[in-house]
N, C-alpha and C positions, 0 to 999 in steps of 0.2 A: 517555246514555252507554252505550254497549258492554259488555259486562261478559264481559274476554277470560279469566278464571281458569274459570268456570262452563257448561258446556257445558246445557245443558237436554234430556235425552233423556226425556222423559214431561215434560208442564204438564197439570195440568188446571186447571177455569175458575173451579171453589171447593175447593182443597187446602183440607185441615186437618193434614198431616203433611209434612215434605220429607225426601227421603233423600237425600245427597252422598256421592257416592265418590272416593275418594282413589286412583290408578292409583299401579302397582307403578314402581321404576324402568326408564326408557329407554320407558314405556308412554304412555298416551294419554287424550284423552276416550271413545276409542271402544273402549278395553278392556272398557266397561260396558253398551258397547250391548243384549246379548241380556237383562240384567237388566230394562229395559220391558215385556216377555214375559212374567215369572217373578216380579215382585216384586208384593205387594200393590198392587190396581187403585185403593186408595182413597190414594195416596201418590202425589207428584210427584216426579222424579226427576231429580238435578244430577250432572252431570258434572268432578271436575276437567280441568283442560288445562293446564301448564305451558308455560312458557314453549319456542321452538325444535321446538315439532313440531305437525302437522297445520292448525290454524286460527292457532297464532303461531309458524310456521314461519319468520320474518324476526327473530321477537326473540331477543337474545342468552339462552343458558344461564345458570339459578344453580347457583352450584359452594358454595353454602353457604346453612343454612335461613334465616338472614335472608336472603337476595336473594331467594330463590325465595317468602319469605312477603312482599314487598314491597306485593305487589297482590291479595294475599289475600283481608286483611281488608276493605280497600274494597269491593273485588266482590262480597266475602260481603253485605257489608250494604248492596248493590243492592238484591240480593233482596229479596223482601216477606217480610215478618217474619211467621215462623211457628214454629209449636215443631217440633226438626230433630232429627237419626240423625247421626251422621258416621260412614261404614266405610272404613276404609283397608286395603289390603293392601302387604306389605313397605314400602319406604318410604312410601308413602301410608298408614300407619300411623301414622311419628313425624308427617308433613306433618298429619295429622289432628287428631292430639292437639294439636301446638303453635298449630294456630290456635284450636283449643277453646279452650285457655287465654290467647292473646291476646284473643278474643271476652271471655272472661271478665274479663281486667283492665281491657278498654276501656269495657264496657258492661254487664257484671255478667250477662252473658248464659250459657247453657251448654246444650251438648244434653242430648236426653232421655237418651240414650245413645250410647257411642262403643263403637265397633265395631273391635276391632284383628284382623288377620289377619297370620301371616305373617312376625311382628317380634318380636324380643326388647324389653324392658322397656329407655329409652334407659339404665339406669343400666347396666344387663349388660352385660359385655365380648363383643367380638366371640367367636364360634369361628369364624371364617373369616379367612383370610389378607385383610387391609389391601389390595382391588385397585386404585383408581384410580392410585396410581402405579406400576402396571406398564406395560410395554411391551405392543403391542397383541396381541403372539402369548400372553404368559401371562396377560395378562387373558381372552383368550379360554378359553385353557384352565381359568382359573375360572369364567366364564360358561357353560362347556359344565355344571358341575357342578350348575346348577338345572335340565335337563334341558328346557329352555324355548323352546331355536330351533335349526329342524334344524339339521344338517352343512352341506348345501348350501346355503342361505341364507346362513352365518357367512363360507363361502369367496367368497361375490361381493362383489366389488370397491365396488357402490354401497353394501354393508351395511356396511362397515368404513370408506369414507369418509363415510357420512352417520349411520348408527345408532349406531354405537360410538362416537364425542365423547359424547352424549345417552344413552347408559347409565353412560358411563366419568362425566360428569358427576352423573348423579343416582346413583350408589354414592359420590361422593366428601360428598355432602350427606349419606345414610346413614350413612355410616363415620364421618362427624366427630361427630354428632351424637351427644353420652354427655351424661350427670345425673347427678353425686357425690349430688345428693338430691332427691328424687323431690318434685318441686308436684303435689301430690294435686285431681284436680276434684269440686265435688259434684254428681258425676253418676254411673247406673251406668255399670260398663264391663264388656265381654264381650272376651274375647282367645280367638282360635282359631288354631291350628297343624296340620301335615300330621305322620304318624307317620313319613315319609321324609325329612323335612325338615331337610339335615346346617346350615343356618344357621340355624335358631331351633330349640332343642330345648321340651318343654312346661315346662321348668323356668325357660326363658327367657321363655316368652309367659305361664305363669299370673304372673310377678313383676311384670305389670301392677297386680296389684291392690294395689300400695303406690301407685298414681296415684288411689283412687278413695278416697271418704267414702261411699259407697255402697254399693249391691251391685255385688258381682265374680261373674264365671259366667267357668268356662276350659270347652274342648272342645278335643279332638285328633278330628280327623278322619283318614281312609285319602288317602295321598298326602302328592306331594315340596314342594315351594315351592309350586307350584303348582295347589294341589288345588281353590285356586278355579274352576279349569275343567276336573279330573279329576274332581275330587267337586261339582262342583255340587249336583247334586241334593240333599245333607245339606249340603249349607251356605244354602241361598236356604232351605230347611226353617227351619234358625236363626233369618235373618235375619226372615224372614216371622213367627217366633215372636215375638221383640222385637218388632218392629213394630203386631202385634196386642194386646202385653202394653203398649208405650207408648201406644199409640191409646185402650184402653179408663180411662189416666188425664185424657184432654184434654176439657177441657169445654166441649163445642160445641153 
């Protein structure tokens, strides 16, 4: 069977480690491409892909975390069973966590560690205005606010009849998605934010660590929403640190 949620950007032929990422809203499997590059070579690398863009470009949009976790979990556990990473950025954040912890209640399973970027803690209230139901002229004018897709791009006509459903869509799965109390995993978690970043402040992204029984590590890094690809450089540093720090507990 097909396994249409997980993109495979790095396989190698004896992993001992897998790392999955989680793409931001309206994003893709191929947000994570240039990480094959940059990420430790001894690591295989999964891709999420939601539904309605790139390779499941025919199937309908989830407008709520159950739908778009529908097919999740199956495909997660296609996969051959290895001990895993999960990193998410903005909504690939909550999308991250919450399958963590379906993994967990189905099969007692958890990663080594979960990787949040870019998101407040689901229990934290927004600070951004509520967008999916606005009109498509003021959503875009809060979309312009991540600083994330030029001018001329926003103004062509195929970007707002094909792009903008698939972002207005995955902010309305973000925005709904709150926790009055926090399901703690026992796993560590790491939470990182940009110091320009007007929708998660650090006080939003360290209040991950009422999700964890573990250890919690926050970092703020230089950059807006998206410093995953301003600041790379000190973020794949991060990740590659985890990574080395979870590999030397695996026994192989």
């Amino acid at each position: 069977m097909k396994n249409k949620s997980f993109v495979a950007l790095r396989k190698l032929p004896h992993p001992i480690l897998r790392l999955v990422c989680f793409h931001h809203a309206g994003g893709s499997a191929s947000a994570y491409n240039i990480w094959k590059d940059h990420i430790d070579p001894s690591v295989e690398i999964y891709s999420l892909q939601l539904p309605g863009r790139e390779t499941r470009i025919d199937e309908s949009l989830g407008v709520t975390m159950d739908e778009i976790q529908q097919d999740l979990l199956d495909d997660f556990f296609q996969l051959s069973n290895l001990p895993f990473i999960f990193f998410g950025h903005s909504l690939g954040g909550f999308v991250a966590y919450e399958l963590a912890k379906r993994i967990y209640l189905t099969k007692s399973l958890l990663p080594c560690h979960l990787i949040i970027a870019a998101i407040r803690a689901p229990h934290v209230c927004l600070r951004t205005t509520i967008a999916h139901h606005l009109n498509d002229e003021q959503f875009l004018d809060e979309l312009n606010k991540y600083e994330a897709i030029p001018q001329e791009l926003v103004q062509q006509e195929e970007f707002r009849s094909f792009f903008l459903p698939i972002i207005k869509s995955d902010f309305a799965v973000s925005e709904n998605y709150i926790y009055t109390t926090p399901f703690a995993l026992d796993c560590n978690i790491t939470s990182i934010t940009g110091n320009e970043d007007h929708s998660c402040s650090s006080t939003d992204s360290a209040a991950w660590k009422q999700y964890t029984t573990q250890q919690f590590c926050h970092h703020v890094l230089e950059g807006n929403h998206f410093f995953i690809k301003s600041n790379f450089y000190h973020l794949k540093t991060i990740v590659n640190n985890i990574i080395r720090s979870e590999l030397l507990k695996i026994d192989y």
